[in-house]
BABAPA-742337 format. One record per residue (C-alpha): residue number from 1; x, y, z; residue in one letter. Coordinates in nm, 3 decimals, always signed. Each point is the difference from the previous one (the first is absolute). Layout:
<recs>
<NUM <X Y Z> "A">
...
</recs>
This chain:
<recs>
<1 <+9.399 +11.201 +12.503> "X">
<2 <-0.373 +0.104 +0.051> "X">
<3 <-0.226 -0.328 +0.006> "X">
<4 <-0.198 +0.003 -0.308> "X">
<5 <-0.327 -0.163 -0.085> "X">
<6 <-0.240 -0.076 -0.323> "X">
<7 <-0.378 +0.127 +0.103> "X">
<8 <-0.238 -0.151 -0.316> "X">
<9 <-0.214 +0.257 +0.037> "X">
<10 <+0.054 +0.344 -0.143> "X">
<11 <+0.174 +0.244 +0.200> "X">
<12 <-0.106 +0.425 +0.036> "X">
<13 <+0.160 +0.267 +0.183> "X">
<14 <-0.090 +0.082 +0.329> "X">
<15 <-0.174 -0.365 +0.056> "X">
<16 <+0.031 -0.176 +0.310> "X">
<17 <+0.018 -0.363 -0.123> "X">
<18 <-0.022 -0.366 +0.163> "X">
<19 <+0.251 -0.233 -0.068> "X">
<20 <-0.077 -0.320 -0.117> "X">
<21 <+0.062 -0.309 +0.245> "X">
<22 <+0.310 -0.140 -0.117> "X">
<23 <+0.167 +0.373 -0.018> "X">
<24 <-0.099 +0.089 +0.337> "X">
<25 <+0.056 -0.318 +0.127> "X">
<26 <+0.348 +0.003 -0.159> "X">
<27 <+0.064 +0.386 +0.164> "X">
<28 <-0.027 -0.064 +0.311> "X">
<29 <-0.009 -0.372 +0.104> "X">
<30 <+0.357 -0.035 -0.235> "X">
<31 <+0.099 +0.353 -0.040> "X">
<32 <-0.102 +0.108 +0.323> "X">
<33 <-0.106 +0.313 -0.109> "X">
<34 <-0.220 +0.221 +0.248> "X">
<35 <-0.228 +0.306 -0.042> "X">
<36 <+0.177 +0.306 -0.174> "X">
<37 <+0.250 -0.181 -0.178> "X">
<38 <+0.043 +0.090 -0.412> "X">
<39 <-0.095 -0.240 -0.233> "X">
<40 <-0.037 -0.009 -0.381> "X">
<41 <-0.277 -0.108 -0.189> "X">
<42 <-0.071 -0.089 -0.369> "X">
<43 <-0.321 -0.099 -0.175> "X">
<44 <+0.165 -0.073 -0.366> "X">
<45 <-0.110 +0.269 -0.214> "X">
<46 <+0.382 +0.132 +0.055> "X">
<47 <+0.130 +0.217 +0.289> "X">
<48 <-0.024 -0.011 +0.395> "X">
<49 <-0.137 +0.161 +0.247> "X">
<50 <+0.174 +0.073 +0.336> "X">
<51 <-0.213 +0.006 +0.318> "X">
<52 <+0.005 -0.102 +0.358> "X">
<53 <-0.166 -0.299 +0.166> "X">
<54 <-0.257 +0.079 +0.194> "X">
<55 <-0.236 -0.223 +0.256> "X">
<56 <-0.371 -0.067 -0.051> "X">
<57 <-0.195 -0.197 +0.255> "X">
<58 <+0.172 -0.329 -0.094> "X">
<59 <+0.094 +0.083 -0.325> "X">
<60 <+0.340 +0.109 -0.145> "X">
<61 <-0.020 +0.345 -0.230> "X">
<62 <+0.231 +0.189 -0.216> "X">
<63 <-0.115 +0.449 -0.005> "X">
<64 <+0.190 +0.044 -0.266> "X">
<65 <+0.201 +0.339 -0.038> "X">
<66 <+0.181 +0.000 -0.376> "X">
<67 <+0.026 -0.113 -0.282> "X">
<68 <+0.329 -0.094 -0.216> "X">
<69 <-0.064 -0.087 -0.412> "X">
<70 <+0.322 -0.103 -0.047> "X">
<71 <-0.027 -0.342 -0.194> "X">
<72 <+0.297 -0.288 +0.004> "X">
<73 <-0.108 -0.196 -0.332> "X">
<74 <+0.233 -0.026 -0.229> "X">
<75 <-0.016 +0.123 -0.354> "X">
<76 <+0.003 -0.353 -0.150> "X">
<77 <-0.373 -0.200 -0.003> "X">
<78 <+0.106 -0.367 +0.097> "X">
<79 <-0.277 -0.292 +0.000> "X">
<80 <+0.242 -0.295 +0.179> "X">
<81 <-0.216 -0.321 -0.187> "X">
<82 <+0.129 -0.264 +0.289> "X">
<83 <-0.081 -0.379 -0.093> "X">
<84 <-0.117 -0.119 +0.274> "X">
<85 <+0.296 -0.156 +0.278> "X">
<86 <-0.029 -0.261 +0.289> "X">
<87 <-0.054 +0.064 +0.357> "X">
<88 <-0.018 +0.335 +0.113> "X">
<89 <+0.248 +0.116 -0.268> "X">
<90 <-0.274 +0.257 -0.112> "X">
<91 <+0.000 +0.199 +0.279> "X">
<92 <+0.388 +0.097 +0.002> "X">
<93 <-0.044 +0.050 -0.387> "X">
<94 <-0.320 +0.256 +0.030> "X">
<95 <+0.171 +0.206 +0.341> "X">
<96 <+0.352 +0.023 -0.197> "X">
<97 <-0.160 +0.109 -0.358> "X">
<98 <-0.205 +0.291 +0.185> "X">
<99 <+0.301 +0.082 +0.195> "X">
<100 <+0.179 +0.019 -0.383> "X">
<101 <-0.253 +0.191 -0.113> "X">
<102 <-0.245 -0.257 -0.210> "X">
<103 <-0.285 +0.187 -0.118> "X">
<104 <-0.216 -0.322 -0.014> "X">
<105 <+0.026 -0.360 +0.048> "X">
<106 <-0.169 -0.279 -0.153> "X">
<107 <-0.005 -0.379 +0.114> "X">
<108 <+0.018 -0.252 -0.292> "X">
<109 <-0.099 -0.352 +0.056> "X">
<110 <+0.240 -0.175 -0.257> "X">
<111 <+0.055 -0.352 -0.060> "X">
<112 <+0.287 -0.094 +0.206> "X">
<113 <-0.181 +0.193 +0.285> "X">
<114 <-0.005 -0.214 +0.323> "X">
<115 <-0.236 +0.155 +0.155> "X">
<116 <-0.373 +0.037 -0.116> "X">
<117 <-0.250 +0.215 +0.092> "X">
<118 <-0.361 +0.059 -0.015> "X">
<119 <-0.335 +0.123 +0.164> "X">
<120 <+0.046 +0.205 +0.300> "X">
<121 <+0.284 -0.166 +0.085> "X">
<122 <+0.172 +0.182 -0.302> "X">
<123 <-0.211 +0.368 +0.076> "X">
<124 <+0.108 -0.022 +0.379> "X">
<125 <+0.406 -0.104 -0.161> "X">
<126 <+0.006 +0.361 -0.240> "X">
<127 <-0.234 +0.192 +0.314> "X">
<128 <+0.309 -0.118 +0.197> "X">
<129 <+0.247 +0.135 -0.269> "X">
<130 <-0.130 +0.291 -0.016> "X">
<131 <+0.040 +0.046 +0.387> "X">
<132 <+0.346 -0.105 -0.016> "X">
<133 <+0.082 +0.321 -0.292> "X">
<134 <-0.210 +0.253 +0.229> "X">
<135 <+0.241 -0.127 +0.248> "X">
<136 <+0.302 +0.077 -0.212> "X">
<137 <-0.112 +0.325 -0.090> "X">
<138 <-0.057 +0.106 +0.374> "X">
<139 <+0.357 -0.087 +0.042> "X">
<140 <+0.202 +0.124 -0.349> "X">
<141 <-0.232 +0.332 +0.053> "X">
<142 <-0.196 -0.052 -0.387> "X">
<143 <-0.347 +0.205 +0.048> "X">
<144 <-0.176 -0.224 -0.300> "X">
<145 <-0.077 -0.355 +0.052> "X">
<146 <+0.078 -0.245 -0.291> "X">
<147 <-0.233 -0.222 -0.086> "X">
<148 <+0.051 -0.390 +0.002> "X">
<149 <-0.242 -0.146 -0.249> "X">
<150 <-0.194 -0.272 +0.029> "X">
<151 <+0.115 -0.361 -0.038> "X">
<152 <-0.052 -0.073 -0.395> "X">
<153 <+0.191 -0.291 -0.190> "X">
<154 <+0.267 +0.110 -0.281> "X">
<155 <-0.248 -0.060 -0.270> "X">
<156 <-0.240 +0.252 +0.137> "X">
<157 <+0.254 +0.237 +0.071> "X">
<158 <+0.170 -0.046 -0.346> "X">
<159 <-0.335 +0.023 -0.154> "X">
<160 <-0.119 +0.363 +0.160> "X">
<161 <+0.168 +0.051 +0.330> "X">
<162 <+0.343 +0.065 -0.097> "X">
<163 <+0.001 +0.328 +0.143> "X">
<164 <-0.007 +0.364 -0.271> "X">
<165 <+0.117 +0.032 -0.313> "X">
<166 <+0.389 -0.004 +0.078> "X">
<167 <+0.326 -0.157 -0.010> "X">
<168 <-0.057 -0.370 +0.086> "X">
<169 <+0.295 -0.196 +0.125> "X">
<170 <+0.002 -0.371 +0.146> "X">
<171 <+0.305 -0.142 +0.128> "X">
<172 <+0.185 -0.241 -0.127> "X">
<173 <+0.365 -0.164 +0.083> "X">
<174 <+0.031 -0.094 -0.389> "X">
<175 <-0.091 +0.301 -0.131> "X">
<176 <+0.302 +0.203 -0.211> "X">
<177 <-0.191 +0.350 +0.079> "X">
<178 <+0.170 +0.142 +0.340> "X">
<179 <-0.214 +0.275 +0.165> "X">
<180 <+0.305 +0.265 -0.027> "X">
<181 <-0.017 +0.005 -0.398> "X">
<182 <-0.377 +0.088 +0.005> "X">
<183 <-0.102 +0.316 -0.056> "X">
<184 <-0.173 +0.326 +0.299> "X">
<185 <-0.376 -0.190 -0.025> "X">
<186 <-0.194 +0.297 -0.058> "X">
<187 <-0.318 -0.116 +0.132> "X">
<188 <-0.101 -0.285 +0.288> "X">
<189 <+0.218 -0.329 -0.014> "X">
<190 <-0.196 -0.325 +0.121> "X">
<191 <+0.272 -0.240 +0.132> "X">
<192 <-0.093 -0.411 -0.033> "X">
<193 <+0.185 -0.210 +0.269> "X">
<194 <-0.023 -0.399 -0.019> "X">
<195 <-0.052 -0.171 +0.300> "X">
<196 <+0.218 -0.317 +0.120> "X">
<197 <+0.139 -0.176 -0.292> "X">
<198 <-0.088 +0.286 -0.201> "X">
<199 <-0.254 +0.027 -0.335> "X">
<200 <-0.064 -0.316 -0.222> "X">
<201 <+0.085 +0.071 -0.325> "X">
<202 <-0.382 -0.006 -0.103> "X">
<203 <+0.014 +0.284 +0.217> "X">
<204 <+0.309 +0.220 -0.102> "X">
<205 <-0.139 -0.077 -0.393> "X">
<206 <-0.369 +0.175 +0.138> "X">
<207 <+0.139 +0.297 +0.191> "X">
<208 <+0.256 +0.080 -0.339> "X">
<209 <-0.349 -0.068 -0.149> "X">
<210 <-0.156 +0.277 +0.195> "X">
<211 <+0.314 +0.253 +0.007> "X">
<212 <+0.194 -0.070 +0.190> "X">
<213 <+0.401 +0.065 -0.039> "X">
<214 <+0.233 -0.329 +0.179> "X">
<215 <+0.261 +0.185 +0.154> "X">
<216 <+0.291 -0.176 +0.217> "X">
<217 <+0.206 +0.135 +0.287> "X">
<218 <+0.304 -0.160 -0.050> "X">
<219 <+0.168 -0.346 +0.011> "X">
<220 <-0.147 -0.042 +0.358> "X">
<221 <-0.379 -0.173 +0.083> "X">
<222 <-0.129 +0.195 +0.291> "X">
<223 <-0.320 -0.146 +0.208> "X">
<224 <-0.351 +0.107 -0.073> "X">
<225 <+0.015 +0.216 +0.299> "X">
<226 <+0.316 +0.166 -0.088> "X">
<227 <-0.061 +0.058 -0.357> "X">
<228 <-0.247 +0.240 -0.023> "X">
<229 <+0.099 +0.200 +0.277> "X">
<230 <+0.376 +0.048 -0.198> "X">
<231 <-0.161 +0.092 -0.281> "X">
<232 <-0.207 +0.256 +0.159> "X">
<233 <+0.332 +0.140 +0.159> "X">
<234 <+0.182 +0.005 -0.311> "X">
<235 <-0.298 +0.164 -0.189> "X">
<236 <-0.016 +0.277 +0.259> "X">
<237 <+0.380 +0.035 -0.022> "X">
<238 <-0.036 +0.064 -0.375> "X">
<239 <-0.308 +0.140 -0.029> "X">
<240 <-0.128 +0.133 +0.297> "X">
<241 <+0.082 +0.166 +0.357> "X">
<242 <+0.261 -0.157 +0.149> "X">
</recs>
């Protein structure tokens, strides 16, 4: 497989462009990639570009050669809500929604959240996050980055960040709805996960409150960081691309 890399900078044919550090360094001190080899580059707005790497003075560059707008998102809009998990749980939830084809994802402080987060501890956390899905999409070849949103708590999220007007689901063992007897969403879905221990039920009664529709998936509790990721399989096994 050609090595593929995210450039955040607009990309234009014929261009002879540097890569940024971590890329190069990743080409050729782990990749060992030399001068001449094919690479693919993406800068988000959908589509890659094919070009050869190319050495300037002591910089690593891509002259790139053609361009490909074939796009790998799937038909279905997802926003993956995830309340927030312990450890480093985050980062195998964020690289394994992209790789399922998330169109967004949204931290959500909740109450039984172990972890808390502020400052620019919490900005350099989500700056993080969002390195970890560029990651994923340099590897599962998707040419548009999703987002992960800022850090809010599930009051602010329930109170304007809940992602477009859309099907709203949140997950819950008890629920009696099962995600096969819903209906094709025709529009984005936002998808609210609980973290460890799940939602309060202050916190199930405000997210019906805001939309939300409590569906289960089955007589089984799955953990935080295995929920949401099923659901977004099963939702792109019934409703989208796979």
């Amino acid at each position: 497989m050609i090595p593929r890399f995210h450039c955040p900078f607009p990309l234009a044919p014929g261009a002879t462009v540097d890569l940024p550090p971590e890329a190069a360094h990743h080409a050729t001190k782990v990749l060992r990639l030399n001068e001449g080899d094919g690479v693919i580059l993406f800068d988000g707005r959908g589509g890659e570009w094919f070009g050869s790497l190319r050495r300037v003075g002591k910089t690593m560059a891509v002259a790139l050669e053609s361009f490909d707008d074939s796009d790998q998102e799937p038909p279905l809009a997802i926003t993956l809500a995830q309340g927030l998990p312990a450890a480093d749980k985050m980062d195998w939830i964020v690289q394994k929604a992209v790789e399922l084809g998330a169109a967004r994802i949204a931290p959500v402080a909740c109450r039984r959240s172990v972890i808390r987060l502020s400052g620019e501890r919490m900005e350099r956390r989500v700056a993080h996050w969002q390195a970890v899905a560029i990651a994923a999409c340099e590897q599962c070849r998707r040419n548009r980055v999703p987002e992960v949103a800022p850090l809010v708590d599930l009051p602010q999220f329930l109170g304007g960040s809940a992602g477009d007007n859309g099907l709203r689901l949140i997950l819950a063992p008890e629920a009696g709805t099962r995600l096969a007897g819903l209906p094709k969403p025709s529009g984005p879905v936002t998808l609210l996960i609980g973290p460890e221990g799940g939602f309060e039920e202050g916190e199930l009664a405000a997210a019906a409150s805001a939309g939300f529709q409590a569906v289960s998936l089955g007589p089984r509790v799955l953990r935080t960081e295995t929920a949401g990721l099923a659901v977004l399989a099963a939702m792109m096994a019934l409703w989208g691309d796979f």
